[in-house]
C-alpha positions in Angstrom: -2.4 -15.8 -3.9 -1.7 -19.0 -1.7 0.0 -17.7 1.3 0.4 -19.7 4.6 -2.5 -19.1 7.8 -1.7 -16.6 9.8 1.1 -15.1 7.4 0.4 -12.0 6.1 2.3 -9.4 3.0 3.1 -6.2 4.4 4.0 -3.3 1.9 5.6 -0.2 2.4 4.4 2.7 -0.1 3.4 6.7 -0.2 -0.1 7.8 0.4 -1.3 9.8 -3.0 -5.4 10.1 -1.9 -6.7 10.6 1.7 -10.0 11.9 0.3 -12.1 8.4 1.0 -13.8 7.9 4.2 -11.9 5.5 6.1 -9.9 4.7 2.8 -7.0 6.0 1.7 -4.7 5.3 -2.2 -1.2 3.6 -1.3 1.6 3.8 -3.7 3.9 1.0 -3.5 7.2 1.5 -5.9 9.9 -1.6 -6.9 12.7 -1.3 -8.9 12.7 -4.6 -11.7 15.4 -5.3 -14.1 14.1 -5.9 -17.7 14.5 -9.5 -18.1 16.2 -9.2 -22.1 17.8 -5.6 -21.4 18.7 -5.2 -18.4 17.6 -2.1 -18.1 16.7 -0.9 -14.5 12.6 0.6 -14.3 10.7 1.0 -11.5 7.1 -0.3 -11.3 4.0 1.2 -9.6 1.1 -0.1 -8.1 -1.9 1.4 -6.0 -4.0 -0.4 -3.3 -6.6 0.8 -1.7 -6.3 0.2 1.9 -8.5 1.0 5.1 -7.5 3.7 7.7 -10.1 3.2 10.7 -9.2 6.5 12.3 -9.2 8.7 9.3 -5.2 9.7 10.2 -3.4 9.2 7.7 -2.8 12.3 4.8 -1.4 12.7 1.4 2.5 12.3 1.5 2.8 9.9 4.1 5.1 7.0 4.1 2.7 3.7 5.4 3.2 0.0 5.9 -0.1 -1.9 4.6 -1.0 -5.4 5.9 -3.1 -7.5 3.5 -6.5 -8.3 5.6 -9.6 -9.5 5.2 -11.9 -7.7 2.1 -13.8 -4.4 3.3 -15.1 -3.9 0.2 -14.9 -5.0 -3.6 -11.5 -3.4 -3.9 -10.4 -2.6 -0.7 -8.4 -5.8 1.3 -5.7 -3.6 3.0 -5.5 -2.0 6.0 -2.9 0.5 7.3 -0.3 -1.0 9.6 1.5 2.0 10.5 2.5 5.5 9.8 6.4 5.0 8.9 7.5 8.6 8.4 4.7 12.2 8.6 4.8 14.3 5.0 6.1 17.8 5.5 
C-alpha cells in the first residue's frame, strides 16, 4: 500500500493473544454497509504486531502503528495501551 514518507496507519483494536514473545494478536473491528443491501456488518481483521516490553495482555484496548517488518508476518508495533482489561 502506497502511503506518503514518514506517514504512517495507526489502528485501534482489542488484544485476543498475548501468548508470543514480544508479539501479541490485535483485533481491529469496522462497521461496512453492504454495497447492494445496505445492510450494516461489522468486519474483523487480526495483525500481528510487536510489543518490546512484553506489557500488553489479553483484553486490552491498543493503538498499532504500521512499522518496518519484524518478521514474515509481523509489521506492527504497539503504539499505546488505550484503556487496561478488567
Amino acid at each position: 500500500m502506497a502511503t506518503e514518507r514518514g506517514i504512517r496507519r495507526r489502528l485501534d483494536g482489542t488484544v485476543v493473544s498475548d501468548k508470543a514473545d514480544k508479539t501479541v494478536v490485535v483485533e481491529v473491528a469496522r462497521v461496512q454497509r453492504h454495497r447492494l443491501y445496505g445492510k450494516i456488518q461489522q468486519r474483523r481483521k487480526r495483525y500481528k504486531a510487536h510489543d518490546e516490553a512484553n506489557e500488553c495482555r489479553v483484553g486490552d484496548r491498543v493503538r498499532i502503528v504500521e512499522s518496518r517488518p519484524y518478521s514474515r508476518e509481523k509489521h506492527w508495533r504497539v503504539e499505546e495501551i488505550v484503556e487496561r482489561a478488567r
